[in-house]
C-alpha positions as CSV (number, residue, x, y, z in Angstrom):
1,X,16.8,0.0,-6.3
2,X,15.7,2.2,-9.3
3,X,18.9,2.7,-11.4
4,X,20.7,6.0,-12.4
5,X,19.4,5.4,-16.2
6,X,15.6,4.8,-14.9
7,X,15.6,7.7,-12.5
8,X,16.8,10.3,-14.9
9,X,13.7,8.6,-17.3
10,X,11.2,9.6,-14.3
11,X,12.6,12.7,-13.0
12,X,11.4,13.9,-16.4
13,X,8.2,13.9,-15.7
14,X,6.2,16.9,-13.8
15,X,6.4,17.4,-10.1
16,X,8.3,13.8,-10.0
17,X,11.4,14.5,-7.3
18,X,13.9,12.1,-5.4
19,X,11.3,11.5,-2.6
20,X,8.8,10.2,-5.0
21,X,11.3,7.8,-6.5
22,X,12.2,6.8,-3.2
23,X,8.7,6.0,-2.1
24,X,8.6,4.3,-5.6
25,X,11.5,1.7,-5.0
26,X,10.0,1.0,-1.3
27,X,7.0,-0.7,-3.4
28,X,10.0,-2.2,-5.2
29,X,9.0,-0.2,-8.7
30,X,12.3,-1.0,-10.5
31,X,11.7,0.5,-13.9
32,X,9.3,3.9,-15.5
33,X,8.3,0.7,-17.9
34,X,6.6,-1.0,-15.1
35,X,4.2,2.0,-14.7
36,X,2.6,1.5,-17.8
37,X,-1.5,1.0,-17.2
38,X,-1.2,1.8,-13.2
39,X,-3.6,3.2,-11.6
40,X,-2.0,6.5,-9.5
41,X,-4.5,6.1,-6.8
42,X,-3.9,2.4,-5.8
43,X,-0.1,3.2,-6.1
44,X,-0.6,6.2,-3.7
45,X,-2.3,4.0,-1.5
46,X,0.5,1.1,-1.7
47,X,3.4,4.1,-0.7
48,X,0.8,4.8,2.3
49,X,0.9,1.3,3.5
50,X,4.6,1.1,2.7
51,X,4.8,4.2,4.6
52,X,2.4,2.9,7.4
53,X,0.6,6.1,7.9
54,X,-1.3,8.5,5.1
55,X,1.2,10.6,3.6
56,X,0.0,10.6,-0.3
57,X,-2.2,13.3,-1.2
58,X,-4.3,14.5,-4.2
59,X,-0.6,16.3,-5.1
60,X,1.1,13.4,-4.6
61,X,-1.6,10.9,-7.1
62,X,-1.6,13.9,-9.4
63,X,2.5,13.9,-9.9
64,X,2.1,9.6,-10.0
65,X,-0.5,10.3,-13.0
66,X,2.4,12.7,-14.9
67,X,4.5,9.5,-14.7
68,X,2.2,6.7,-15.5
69,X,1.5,9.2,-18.8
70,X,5.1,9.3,-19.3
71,X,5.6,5.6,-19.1
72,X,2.8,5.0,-21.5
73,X,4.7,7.9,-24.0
74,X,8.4,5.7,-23.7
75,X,6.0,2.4,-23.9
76,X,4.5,3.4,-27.0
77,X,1.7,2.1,-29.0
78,X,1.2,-1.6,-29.8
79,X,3.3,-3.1,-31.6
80,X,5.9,-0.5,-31.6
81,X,8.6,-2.7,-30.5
82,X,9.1,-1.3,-27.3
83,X,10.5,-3.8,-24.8
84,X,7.8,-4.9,-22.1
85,X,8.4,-4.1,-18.4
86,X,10.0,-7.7,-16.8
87,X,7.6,-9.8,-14.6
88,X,7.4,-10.0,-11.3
89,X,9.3,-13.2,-10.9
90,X,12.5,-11.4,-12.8
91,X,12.2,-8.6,-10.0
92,X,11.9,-11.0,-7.5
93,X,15.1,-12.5,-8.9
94,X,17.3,-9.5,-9.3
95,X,16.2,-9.1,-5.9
96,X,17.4,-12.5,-4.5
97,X,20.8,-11.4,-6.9
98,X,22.0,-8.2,-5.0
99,X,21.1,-9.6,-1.7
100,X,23.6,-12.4,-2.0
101,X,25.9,-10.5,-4.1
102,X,26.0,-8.3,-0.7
103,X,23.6,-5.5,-1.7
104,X,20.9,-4.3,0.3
105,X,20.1,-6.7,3.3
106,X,18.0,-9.5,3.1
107,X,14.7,-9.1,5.3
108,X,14.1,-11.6,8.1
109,X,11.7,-14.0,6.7
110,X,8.9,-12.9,9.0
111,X,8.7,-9.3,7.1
112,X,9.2,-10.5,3.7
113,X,5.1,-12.2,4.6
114,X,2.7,-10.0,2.7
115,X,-1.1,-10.3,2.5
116,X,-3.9,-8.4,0.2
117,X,-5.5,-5.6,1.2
118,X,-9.3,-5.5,-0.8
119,X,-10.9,-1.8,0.1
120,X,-14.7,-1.3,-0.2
121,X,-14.5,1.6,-2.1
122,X,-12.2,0.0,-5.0
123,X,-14.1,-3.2,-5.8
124,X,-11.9,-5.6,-7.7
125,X,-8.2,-4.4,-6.7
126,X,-5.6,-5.8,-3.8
127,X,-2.9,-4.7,-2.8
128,X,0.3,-6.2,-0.6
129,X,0.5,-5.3,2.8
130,X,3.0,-7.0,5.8
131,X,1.2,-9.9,7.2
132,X,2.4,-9.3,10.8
133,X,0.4,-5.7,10.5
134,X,-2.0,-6.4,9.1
135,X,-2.8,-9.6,11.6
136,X,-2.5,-7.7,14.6
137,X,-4.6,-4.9,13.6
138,X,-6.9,-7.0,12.4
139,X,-7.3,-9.1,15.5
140,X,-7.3,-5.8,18.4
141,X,-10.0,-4.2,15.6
142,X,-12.4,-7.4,15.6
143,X,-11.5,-7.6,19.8
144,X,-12.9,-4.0,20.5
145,X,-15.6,-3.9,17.7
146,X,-19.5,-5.1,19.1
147,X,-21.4,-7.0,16.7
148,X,-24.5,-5.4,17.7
149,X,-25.6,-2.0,16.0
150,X,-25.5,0.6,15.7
151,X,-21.3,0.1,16.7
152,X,-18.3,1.9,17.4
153,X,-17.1,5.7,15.2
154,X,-14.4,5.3,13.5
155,X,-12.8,7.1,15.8
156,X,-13.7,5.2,18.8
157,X,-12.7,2.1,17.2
158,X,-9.0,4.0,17.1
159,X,-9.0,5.0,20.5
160,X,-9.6,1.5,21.6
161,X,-7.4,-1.1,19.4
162,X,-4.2,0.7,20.9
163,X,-4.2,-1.4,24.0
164,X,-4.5,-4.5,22.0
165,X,-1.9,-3.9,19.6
166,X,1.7,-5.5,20.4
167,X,4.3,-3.1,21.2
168,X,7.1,-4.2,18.7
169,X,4.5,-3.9,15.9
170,X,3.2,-0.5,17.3
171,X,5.4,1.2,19.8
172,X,3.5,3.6,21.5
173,X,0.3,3.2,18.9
174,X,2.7,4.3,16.2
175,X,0.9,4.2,12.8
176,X,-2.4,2.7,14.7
177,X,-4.3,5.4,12.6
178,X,-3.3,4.6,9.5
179,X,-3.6,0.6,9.8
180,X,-6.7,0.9,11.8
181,X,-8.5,2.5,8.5
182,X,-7.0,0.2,5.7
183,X,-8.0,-3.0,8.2
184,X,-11.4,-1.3,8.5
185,X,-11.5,-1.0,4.9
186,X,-10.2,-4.5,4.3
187,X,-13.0,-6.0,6.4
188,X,-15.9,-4.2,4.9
189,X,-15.0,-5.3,1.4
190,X,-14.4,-8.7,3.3
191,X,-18.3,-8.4,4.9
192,X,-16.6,-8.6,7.8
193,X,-17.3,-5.6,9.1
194,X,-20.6,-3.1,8.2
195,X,-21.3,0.3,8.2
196,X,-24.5,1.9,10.5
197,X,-26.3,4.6,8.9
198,X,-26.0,7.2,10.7
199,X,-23.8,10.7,11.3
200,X,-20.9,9.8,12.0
201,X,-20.9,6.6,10.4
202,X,-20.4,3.6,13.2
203,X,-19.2,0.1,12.5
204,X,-20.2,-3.3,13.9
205,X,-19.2,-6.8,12.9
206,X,-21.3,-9.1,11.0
207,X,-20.0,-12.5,11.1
């Protein structure tokens, strides 16, 4: 939960609003401090799998650049004395805190499982997605995809992972679209999964 204090801090930067914040504390971003050096676009895309659809766009990363500047402004320079952001095991403790202290509810274990996402066209950079997602995309998009070439659209591969999805993961497909992508993504970067060239561009597996 982002404080009173630390939400006045980022409500002062541009086109930062109470949505944003709230999408900021459901990637458990505690403190403006803790934005210093991000990267708005991997951010954007960790609210989208918080989210579990696409809901950040080139609005939304713009307004999460105007508060990773203003985080580096109240950071200041090296050496200025400013206090560092706390690490992730301190959030992870003040977490543990206000749960038994009888604050926000503790998650069942099961959903508290995260993995890391890799993406193809961001070499070098993970980020936390829940495992039980993740694992059942994963599986119904390796199911329906052919290893020979030239493969399946991206869109095809959509149509078909539905049926293999569990239903208390993805009632009714819910948020298939979204998952299906950042798997698809996730495998590439893997070499899992490879990319045909042609128009559109078709995927097969590779191993």
């Amino acid at each position: 939960m982002i404080g009173r204090e630390e939400r006045e801090k980022m409500l002062r930067a541009h086109s930062i609003g109470p949505k944003m914040i709230a999408f900021l504390e459901e990637i458990s971003v505690e403190r403006l401090i803790e934005l210093k050096g991000a990267d708005a676009e991997m951010l954007a895309m960790r609210i989208d799998v918080a989210l579990g659809r696409k809901h950040m766009n080139r609005l939304g990363v713009a307004a999460l650049r105007n508060l990773i500047d203003l985080a580096e402004r109240e950071a200041g320079p090296p050496g200025s004395g400013k206090p560092a952001g706390p690490s992730r095991s301190d959030r992870r403790r003040r977490v543990l805190e206000r749960e038994a202290a009888g604050g926000r509810p503790a998650r069942q274990e099961e959903t508290m499982k995260k993995v890391m996402l890799e993406n193809i066209n961001h070499p070098g950079s993970t980020q936390p997605a829940d495992a039980a997602k993740y694992e059942a995309m994963r599986n119904a998009y390796l199911t329906v995809l052919p290893a020979e070439k030239p493969g399946l659209t991206v869109a095809e591969v959509g149509q078909r992972v539905v049926a293999h999805l569990p239903q208390d993961l993805f009632p009714g497909g819910a948020t298939s679209g979204w998952w299906a992508k950042a798997v698809q993504l996730d495998l590439e970067a893997k070499g899992i999964v490879a990319r045909s060239k042609t128009s559109p561009i078709r995927l097969h597996r590779i191993r």
